[in-house]
C-alpha positions in Angstrom: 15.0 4.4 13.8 16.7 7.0 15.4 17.5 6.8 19.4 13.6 7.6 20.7 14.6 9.1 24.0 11.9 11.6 24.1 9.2 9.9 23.5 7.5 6.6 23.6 9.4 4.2 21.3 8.5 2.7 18.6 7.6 -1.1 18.2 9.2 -2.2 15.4 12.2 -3.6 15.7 13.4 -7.1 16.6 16.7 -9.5 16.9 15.8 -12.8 17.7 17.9 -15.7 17.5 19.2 -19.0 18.9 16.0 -21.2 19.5 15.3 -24.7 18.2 11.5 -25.0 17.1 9.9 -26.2 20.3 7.5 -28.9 20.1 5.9 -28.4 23.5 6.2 -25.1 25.1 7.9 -24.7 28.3 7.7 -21.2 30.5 10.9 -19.3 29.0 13.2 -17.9 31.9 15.3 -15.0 31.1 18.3 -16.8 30.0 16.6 -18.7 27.6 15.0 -15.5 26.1 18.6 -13.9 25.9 20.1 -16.4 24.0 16.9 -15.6 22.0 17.6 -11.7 21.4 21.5 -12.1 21.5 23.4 -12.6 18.1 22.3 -12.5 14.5 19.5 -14.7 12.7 21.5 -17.7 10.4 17.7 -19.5 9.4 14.0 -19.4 9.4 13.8 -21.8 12.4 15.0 -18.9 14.3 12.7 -16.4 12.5 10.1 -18.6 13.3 11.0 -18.3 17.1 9.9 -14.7 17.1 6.1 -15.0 16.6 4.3 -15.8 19.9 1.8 -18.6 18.8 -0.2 -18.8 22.1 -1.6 -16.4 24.9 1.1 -17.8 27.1 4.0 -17.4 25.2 3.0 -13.7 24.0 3.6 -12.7 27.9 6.1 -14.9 28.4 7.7 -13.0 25.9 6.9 -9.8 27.2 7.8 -10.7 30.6 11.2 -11.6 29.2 11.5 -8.2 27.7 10.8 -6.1 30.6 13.1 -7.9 32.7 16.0 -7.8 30.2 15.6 -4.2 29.7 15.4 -3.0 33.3 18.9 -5.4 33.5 20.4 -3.8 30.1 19.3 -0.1 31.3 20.7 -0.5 35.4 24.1 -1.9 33.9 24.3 1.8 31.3 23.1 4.1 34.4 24.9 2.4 37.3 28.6 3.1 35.5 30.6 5.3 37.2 31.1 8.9 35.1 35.1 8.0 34.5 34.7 4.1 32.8 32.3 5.8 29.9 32.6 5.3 26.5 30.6 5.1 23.6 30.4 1.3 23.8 29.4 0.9 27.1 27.1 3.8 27.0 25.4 5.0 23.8 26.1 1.8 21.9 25.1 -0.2 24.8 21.7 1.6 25.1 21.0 1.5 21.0 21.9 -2.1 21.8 19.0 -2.5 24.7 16.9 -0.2 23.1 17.0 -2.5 19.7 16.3 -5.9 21.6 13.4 -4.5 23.8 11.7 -3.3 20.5 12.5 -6.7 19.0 9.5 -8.5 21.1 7.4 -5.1 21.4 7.8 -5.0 17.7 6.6 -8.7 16.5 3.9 -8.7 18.9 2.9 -5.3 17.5 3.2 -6.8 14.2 1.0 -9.9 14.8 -1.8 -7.8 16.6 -2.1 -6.5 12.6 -2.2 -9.8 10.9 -3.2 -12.4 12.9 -6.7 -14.4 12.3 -6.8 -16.0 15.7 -8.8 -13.0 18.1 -7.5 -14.7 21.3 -3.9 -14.2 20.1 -4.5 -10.9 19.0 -6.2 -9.9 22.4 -3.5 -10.7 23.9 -0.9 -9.2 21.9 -3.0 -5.7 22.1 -2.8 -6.2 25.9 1.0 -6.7 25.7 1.6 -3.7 23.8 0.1 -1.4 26.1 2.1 -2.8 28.5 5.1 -2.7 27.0 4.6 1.3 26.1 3.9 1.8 29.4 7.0 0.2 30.4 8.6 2.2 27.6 8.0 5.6 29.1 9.3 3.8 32.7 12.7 2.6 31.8 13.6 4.8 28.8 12.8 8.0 29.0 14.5 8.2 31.8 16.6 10.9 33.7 19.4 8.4 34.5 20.0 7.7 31.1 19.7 11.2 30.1 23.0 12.1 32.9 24.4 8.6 31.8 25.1 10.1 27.8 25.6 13.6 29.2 28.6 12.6 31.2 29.5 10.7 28.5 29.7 13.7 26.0 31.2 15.9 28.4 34.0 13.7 29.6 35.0 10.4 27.4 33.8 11.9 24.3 36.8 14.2 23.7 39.1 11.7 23.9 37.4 9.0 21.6 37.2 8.8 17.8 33.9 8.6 16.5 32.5 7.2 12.9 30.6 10.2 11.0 27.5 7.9 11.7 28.0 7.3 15.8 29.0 11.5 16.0 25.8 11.8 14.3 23.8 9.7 16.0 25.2 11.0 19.2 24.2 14.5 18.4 20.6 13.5 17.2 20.2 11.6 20.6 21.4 14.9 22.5 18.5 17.0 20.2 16.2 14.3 21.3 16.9 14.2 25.0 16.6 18.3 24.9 13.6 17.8 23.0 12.0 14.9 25.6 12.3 17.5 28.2 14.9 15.4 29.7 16.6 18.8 31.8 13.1 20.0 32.9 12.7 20.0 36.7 11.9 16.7 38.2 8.2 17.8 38.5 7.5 18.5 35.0 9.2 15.6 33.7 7.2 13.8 35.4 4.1 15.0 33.4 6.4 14.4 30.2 6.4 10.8 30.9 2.7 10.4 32.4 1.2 12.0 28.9 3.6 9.9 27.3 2.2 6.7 29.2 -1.5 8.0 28.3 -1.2 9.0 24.6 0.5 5.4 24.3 -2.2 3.8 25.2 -4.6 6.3 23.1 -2.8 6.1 19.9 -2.8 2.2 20.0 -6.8 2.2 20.6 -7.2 4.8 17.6 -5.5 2.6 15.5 -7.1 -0.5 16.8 -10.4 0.8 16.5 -10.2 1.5 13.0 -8.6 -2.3 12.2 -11.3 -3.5 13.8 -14.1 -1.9 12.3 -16.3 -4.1 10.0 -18.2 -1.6 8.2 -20.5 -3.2 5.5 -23.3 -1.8 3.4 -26.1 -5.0 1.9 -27.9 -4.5 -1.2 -29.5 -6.4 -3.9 -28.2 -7.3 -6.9 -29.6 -4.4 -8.5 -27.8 -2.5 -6.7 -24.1 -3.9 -8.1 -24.8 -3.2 -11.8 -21.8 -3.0 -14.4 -19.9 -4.6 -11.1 -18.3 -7.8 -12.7 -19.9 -11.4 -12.0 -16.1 -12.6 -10.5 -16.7 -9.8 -8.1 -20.1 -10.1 -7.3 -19.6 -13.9 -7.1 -17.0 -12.8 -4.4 -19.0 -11.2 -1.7 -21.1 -12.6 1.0 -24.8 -13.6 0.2 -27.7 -14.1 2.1 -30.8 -14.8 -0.1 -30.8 -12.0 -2.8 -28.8 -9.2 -0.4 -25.1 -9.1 -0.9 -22.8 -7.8 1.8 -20.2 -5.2 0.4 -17.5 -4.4 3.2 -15.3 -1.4 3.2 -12.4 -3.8 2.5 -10.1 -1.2 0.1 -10.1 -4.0 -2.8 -14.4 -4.1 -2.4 -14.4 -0.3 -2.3 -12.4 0.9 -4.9 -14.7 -1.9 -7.3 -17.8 -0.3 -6.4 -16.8 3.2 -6.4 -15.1 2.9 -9.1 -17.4 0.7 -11.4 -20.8 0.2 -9.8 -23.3 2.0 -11.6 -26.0 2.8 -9.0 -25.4 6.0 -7.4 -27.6 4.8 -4.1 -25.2 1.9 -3.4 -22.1 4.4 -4.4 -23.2 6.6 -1.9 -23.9 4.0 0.9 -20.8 2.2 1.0 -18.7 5.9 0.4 -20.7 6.8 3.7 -20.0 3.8 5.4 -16.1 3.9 4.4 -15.9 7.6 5.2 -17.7 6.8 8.7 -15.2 4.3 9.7 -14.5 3.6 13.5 -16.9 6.4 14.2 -18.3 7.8 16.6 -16.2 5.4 18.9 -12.6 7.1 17.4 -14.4 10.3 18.1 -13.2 11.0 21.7 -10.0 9.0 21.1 -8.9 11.5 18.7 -9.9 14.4 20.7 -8.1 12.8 23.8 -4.7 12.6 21.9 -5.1 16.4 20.2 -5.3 17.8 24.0 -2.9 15.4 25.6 -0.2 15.7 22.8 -1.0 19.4 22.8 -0.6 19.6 26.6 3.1 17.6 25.9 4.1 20.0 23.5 3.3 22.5 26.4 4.9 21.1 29.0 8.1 20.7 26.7 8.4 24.7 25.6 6.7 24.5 22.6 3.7 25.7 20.9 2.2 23.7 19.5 2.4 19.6 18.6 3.3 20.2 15.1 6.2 22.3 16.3 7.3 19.6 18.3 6.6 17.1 16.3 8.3 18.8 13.2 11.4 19.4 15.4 14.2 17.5 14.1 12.5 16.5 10.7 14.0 18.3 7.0 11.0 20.8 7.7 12.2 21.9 10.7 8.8 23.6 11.7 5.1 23.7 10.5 5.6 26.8 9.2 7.7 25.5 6.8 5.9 22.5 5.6 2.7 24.8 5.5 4.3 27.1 2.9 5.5 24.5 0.9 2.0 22.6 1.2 -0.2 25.8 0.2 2.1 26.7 -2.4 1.6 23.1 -4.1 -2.2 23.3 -3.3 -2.1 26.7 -5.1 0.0 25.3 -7.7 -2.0 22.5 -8.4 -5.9 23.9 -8.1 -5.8 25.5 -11.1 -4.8 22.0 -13.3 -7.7 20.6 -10.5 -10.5 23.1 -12.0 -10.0 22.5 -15.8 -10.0 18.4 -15.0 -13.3 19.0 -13.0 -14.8 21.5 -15.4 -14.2 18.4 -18.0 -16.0 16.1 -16.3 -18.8 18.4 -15.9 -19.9 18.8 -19.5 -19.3 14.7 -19.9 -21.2 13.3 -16.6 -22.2 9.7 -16.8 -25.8 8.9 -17.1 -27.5 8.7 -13.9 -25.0 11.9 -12.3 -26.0 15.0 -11.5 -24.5 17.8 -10.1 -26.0 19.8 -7.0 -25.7 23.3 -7.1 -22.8 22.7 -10.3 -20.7 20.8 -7.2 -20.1 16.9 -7.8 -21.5 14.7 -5.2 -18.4 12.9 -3.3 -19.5 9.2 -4.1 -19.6 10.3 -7.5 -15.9 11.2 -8.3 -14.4 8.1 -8.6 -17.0 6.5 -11.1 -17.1 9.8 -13.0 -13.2 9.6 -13.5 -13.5 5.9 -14.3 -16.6 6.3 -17.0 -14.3 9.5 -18.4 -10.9 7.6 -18.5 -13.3 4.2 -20.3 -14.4 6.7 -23.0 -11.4 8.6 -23.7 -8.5 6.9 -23.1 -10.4 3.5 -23.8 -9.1 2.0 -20.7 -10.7 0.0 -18.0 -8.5 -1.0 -15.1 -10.3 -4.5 -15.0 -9.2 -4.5 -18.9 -5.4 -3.9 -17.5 -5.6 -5.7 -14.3 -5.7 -8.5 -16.7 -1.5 -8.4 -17.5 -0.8 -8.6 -14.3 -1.6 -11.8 -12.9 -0.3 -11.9 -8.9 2.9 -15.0 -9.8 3.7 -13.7 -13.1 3.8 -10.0 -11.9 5.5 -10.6 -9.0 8.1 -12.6 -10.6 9.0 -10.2 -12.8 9.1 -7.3 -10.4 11.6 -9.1 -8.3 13.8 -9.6 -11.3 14.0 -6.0 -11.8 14.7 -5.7 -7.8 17.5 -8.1 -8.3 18.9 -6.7 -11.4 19.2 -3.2 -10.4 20.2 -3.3 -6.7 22.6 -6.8 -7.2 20.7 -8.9 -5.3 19.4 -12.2 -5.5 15.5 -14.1 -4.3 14.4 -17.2 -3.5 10.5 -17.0 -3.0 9.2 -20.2 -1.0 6.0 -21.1 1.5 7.4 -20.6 4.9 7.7 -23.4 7.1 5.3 -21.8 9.2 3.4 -18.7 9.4 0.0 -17.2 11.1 -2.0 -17.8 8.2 -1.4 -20.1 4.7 -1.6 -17.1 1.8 1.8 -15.9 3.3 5.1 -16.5 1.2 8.3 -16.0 2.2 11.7 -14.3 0.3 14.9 -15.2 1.2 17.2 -12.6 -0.1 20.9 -12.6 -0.3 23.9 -10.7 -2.3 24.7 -10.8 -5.8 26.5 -13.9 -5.6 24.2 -15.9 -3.2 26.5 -16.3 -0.4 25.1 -13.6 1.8 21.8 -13.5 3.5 20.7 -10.0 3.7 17.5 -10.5 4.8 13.7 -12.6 5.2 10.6 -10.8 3.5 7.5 -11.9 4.6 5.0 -11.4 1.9 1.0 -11.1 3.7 -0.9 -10.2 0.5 -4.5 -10.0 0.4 -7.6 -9.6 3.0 -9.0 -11.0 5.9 -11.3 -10.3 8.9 -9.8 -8.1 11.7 -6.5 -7.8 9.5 -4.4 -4.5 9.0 -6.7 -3.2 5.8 -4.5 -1.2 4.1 -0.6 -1.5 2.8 2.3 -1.1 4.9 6.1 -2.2 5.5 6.6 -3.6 8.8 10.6 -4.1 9.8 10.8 -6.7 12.5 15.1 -7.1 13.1 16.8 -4.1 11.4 19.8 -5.1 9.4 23.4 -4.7 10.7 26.7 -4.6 9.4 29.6 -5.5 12.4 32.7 -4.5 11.9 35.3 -7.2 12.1 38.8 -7.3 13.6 40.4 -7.1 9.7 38.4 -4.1 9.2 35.9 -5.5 6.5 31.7 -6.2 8.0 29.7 -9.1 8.9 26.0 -8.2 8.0 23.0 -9.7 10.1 19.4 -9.8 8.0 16.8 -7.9 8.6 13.0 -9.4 9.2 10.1 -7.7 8.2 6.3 -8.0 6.9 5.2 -6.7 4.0 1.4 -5.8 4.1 -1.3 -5.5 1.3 -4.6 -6.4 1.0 -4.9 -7.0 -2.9 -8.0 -8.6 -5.1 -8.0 -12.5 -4.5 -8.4 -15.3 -7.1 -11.7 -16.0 -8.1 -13.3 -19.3 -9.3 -12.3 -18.5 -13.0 -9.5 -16.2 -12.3 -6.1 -16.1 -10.7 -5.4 -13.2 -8.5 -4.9 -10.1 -10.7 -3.2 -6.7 -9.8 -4.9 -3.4 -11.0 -2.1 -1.0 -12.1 -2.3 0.4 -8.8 -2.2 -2.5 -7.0 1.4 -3.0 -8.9 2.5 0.4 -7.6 1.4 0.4 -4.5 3.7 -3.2 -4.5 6.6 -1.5 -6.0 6.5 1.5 -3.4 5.9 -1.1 -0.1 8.8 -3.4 -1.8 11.2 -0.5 -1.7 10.3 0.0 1.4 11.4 -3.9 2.3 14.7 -2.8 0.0 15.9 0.3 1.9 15.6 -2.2 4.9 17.3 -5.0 3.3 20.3 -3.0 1.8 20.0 -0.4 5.1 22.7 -2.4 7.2 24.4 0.3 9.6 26.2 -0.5 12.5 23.9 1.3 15.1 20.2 -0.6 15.2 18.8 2.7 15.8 19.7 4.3 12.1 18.9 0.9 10.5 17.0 0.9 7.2 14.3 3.2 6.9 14.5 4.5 10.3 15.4 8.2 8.5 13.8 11.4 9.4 10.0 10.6 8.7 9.7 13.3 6.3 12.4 11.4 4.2 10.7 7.8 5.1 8.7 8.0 1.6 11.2 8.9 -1.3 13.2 5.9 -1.6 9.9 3.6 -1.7 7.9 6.7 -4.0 11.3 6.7 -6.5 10.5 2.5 -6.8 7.0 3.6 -8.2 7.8 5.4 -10.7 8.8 2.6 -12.1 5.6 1.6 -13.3 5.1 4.5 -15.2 8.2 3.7 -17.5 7.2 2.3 -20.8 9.9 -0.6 -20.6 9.4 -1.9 -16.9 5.7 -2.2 -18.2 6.4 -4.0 -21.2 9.1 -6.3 -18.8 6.5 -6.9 -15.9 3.3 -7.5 -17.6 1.8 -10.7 -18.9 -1.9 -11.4 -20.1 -3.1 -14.3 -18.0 -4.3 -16.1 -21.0 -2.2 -14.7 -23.9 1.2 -14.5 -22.2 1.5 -11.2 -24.1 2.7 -7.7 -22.3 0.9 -4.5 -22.6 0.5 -3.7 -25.8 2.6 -0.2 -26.7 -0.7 1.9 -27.1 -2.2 0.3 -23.6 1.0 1.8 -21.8 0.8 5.2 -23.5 -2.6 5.7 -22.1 -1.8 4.5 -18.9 1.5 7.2 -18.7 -1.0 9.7 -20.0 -3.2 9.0 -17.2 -1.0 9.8 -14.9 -1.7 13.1 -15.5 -5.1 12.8 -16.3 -6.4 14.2 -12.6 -3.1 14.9 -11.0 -4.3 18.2 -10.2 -7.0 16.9 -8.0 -4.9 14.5 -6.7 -2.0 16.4 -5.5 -5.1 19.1 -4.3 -6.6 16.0 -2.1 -3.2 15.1 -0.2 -2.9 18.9 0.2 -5.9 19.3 1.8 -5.2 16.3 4.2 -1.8 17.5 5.0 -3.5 20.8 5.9 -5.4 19.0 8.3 -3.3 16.9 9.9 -1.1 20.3 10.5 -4.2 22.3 11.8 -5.4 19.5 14.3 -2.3 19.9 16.1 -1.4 23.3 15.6 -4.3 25.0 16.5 -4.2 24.4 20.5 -6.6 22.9 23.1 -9.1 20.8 21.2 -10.3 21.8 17.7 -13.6 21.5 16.1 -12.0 18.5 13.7 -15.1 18.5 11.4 -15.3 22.8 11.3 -11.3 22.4 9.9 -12.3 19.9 7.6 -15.1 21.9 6.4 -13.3 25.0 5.7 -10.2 22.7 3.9 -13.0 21.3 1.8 -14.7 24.1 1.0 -11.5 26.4 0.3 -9.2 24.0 -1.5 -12.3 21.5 -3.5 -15.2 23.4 -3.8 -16.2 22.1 -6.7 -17.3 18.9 -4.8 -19.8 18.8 -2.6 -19.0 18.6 1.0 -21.0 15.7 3.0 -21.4 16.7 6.7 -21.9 13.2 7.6 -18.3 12.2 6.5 -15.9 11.8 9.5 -13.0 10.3 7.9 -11.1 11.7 10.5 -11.7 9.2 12.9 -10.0 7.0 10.2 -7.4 8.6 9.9 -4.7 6.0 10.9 -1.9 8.5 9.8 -2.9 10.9 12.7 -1.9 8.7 15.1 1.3 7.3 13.5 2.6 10.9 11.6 0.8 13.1 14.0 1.3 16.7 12.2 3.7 15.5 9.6 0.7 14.1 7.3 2.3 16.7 4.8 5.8 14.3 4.6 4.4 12.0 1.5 4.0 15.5 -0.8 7.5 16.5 0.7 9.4 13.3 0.2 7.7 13.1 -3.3 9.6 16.1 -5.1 12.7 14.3 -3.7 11.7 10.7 -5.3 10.9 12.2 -9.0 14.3 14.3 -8.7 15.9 10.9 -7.9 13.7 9.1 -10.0 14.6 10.9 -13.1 18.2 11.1 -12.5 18.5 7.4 -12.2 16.7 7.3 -15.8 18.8 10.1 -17.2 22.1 7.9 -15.6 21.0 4.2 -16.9 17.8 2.9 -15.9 18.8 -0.3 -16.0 22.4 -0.2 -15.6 23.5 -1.9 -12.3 26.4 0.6 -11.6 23.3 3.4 -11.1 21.8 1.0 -8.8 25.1 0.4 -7.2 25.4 4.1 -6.7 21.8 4.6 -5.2 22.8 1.7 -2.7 26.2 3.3 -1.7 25.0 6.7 -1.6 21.5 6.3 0.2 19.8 2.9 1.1 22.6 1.7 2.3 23.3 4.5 5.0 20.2 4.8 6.3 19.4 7.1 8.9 22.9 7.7 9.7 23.3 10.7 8.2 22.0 13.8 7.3 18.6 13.4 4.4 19.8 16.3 2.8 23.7 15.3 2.6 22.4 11.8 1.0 20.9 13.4 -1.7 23.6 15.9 -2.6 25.8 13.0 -2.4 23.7 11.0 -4.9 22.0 14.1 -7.3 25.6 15.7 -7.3 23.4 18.7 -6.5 20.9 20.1 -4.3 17.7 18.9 -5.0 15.0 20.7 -6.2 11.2 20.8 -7.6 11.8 20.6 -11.1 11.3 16.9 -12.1 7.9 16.8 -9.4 6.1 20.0 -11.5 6.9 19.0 -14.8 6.1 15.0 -14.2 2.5 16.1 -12.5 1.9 18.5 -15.0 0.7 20.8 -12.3 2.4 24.0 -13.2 -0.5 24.9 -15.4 
């Protein structure tokens, strides 16, 4: 990440090290817990020292970290303006910075994934804490005068990497940004709606992991649902519980027959953590709107786009409108098609398609004229087989090398651990901890969570030592059944390629400055590294390499993968139209002012960009929407970062797909510089070029 110095920071990011496995827990003093944070992991015993495991060692922990930070920071502010320098000052606070987050960032982390409620209580408590601490000790005036004397004394007289002088001007933009020269007063309102939307943004997110929305019907009411799946679900009697789980969902909606139960669960998905997100939501629109006040801007989208490659909302709304526009027109022909084919049992209402109908509609179309079925395909990729293979291609083309185990320990007994080092197996680069498929009160979608950002520290002969990074990789995939193994849908495989790239740009991201580690890029960047991985499973050879029929041992067969390349841009145009329309609204909720009417914006996004599907004023899937909280305005980043991925996906196929001097290149010129320099220099340094839209329009098949 880069230095957070205007706003609360974010909580991932640890470096733990130096503790034997305990076999009784003792209270940990602050010298224990610095030998913890201090120097670079060397084994899993050490990783395994960074998870809390009770109620008392979570605030232990966060105890620790408080008191270590408030040490760390009074050294940095307490220096007299003439001993500066950028070790004692800005390194010294990326340094503080990074081990605070370390603790704040694995608690975090287990408050997503744990099964034990106690422990997760507790960690939720700790967090809030720690954010409120956050706004306390670093976004703090001190530290603001500590790097400006710095840069306008010391700084002339020292030589700087191309990756510190960055990161020193991006922390100088951030502290202008954090309203860090405002009078005393109205910093002070800074850092209490900092404190407060903290705490609000935590409790949106929490709300919506901890809904359990379920819908129960008979078994009537799951027909042309598979009996594996069926034989999955809860049951009382004849009444089968169907959660909102994303694997149970996307079977139903998808495959299930019975418009009644299609339209229940779509309701009870799209009604998520409502009406209890309701006021959450509309509390951090006006506070983060009052922020963006108080700190001379608009609105929050302008200050949130501040800084990013869009620079400003108006920006990101032209290029999103001109996609939308771009795309609707591919969007109407694919819906006009399904209307003269609808399933048996659909109906249109007023010539619009009701919204639990889409899915199954595309599914029945795709059955009949592509003759796939995504249960048919699921079937190559079996979860060992699948994975094995993908890592292979990992390995291959970035010159790395896995060793996939069961951890010694870990919060529940489906995770798996990689251990992954260089080429020739002498370096450890980093521990991937693999936390696969779903369970009660855990994080229900996919996401990459870095825990200890990888380093490279320069040593005295001028070569680098690199410390590993840590992280979590998140899914919640289909599970084996009775007479299966665990099999992957086709999306399932990409959604694994695009959160594994996201572990790989973290891996191979070693910088010297914790803050630029890895994917902590501009967040409109965040996405094309990990959506260039994905692509991959759209080429007909990774397909044929990765894919193996759970009975047969044979891959895809060659006319399976055309159809499933063809499909990609079989409803691309109301694909691209849906992520516009959500982009549009994350831009409007916090661009608009005050407090908007969320469902009147949603209604006239709807009805302007999809009318030819029916809009369902009971659907509050903004109080959901986890992205909100965590992208705020910049929603519109994954449509953004996309044209960058295809225009580096298909000059990496054009290069040598599989030729390791390609991958050597992506790694030298972009994963392995992370967000120490400028998005837009990495690519020209990679592309050769600017980069442009070319690849994105013509892969999509949007343009007409």
């Amino acid at each position: 990440m880069r230095y957070k110095v205007g706003a609360v920071i974010c909580v991932f990011g640890v470096t733990v090290s130096g503790c034997s496995v305990w076999t009784q827990y003792k209270k940990l003093n602050v010298t224990e817990y610095e030998a913890m944070v201090q120097g670079p992991i060397k084994n899993f015993d050490q990783v395994i020292q960074l998870f809390p495991k009770t109620v008392e060692q979570v605030q232990d922990y966060k105890r620790c970290a408080i008191e270590k930070a408030n040490s760390d920071l009074a050294i940095i502010k307490h220096l007299p303006a003439d001993q500066r320098s950028y070790a004692n000052t800005v390194a010294a606070f990326d340094t503080a910075q990074d081990q605070f987050g370390m603790v704040a960032g694995v608690i975090r982390t287990l408050e997503m994934v744990s099964p034990d409620e106690t422990l997760r209580t507790a960690c939720h408590a700790a967090v809030l804490e720690l954010s409120t601490f956050t706004v306390d000790a670093f976004v703090n005036k001190d530290l603001y005068r500590a790097f400006k004397e710095y840069v306008d004394g010391a700084r002339a007289h020292e030589t700087l990497s191309d990756e510190q002088a960055y990161l020193l001007d991006e922390a100088m933009h951030d502290f202008k940004r954090g309203g860090f020269a405002l009078p005393d007063d109205q910093f002070e309102k800074v850092k209490t709606l900092n404190k407060k939307l903290g705490e609000l943004e935590l409790t949106f997110e929490t709300n919506i992991a901890n809904d359990k929305g379920f819908i129960t019907v008979g078994r009537e009411g799951l027909a042309d649902l598979s009996d594996e799946f069926i034989g999955q679900l809860e049951r009382d009697g004849d009444t089968y519980k169907v959660t909102c789980d994303y694997p149970v969902y996307n079977e139903v909606m998808n495959h299930c027959s019975v418009e009644a139960t299609r339209k229940a669960l779509y309701q009870a998905f799209n009604n998520r953590a409502h009406p209890v997100n309701k006021p959450v939501l509309e509390a951090i629109v006006a506070e983060r709107d009052g922020l963006a006040h108080v700190l001379g801007f608009k609105s929050y989208a302008a200050l949130g786009l501040d800084g990013l490659m869009a620079h400003t909302p108006e920006r990101a709304r032209t290029f999103i409108t001109q996609l939308a526009q771009q795309a609707r027109a591919k969007a109407n022909k694919e819906y006009q098609t399904f209307a003269i084919q609808l399933p048996e049992g659909v109906t249109l209402v007023d010539g619009k398609f009701k919204p639990w109908d889409i899915l199954f509609v595309k599914t029945v179309y795709k059955k009949k004229h592509f003759a796939i079925d995504d249960r048919q395909v699921a079937q190559y990729f079996e979860v060992d087989a699948t994975l094995k293979a993908i890592f292979n291609i990992y390995q291959h083309f970035l010159g790395l090398k896995f060793f996939m185990t069961k951890p010694a320990w870990a919060w529940h007994d489906d995770v798996r651990l990689i251990e992954a080092y260089d080429a020739a197996g002498t370096t450890l680069r980093g521990y991937i901890l693999l936390d696969l498929y779903p369970r009660p009160s855990k994080y229900s979608h996919a996401c990459w969570a870095p825990c200890i950002p990888a380093r490279k520290l320069r040593k005295d002969d001028g070569t680098y030592a690199y410390t590993p990074v840590v992280g979590i990789m998140i899914a919640n995939f289909p599970k084996a059944t009775p007479t299966k193994p665990a099999l992957l849908k086709h999306s399932d495989v990409e959604t694994f390629f695009h959160e594994f790239g996201h572990a790989m740009h973290s891996v191979l991201g070693a910088t010297e400055s914790a803050g630029a580690s890895g994917c902590s890029v501009k967040r409109d960047f965040v996405e094309a590294p990990s959506q260039m991985f994905e692509e991959w499973m759209f080429d007909p050879a990774v397909l044929r390499s990765i894919s193996c029929h759970y009975q047969t041992h044979t891959p895809l067969p060659d006319e399976l993968i055309k159809k499933i390349i063809a499909l990609k841009k079989f409803d691309s145009g109301s694909s691209v139209v849906r992520q516009c329309v959500f982009s549009l609204l994350s831009l409007d909720i916090f661009g608009q002012g005050g407090c908007p009417n969320i469902q009147h914006l949603m209604h006239k996004l709807h009805t302007t960009y999809l009318p030819m599907i029916m809009y369902d004023e009971t659907n509050h899937i903004a109080s959901s929407f986890g992205h909100l909280a965590g992208y705020g305005a910049a929603y519109y980043s994954y449509m953004w970062s996309k044209v960058y991925a295809l225009d580096l996906f298909y000059t990496v196929k054009e290069r040598g797909f599989n030729d390791p001097t390609v991958g050597k290149a992506l790694v030298d010129c972009i994963l392995s510089r992370g967000g120490g320099v400028d998005p837009d220099l990495l690519l020209k340094d990679f592309l050769g070029r600017a980069p442009n839209q070319k690849a994105f329009i013509a892969d999509l098949g949007i343009a007409g």
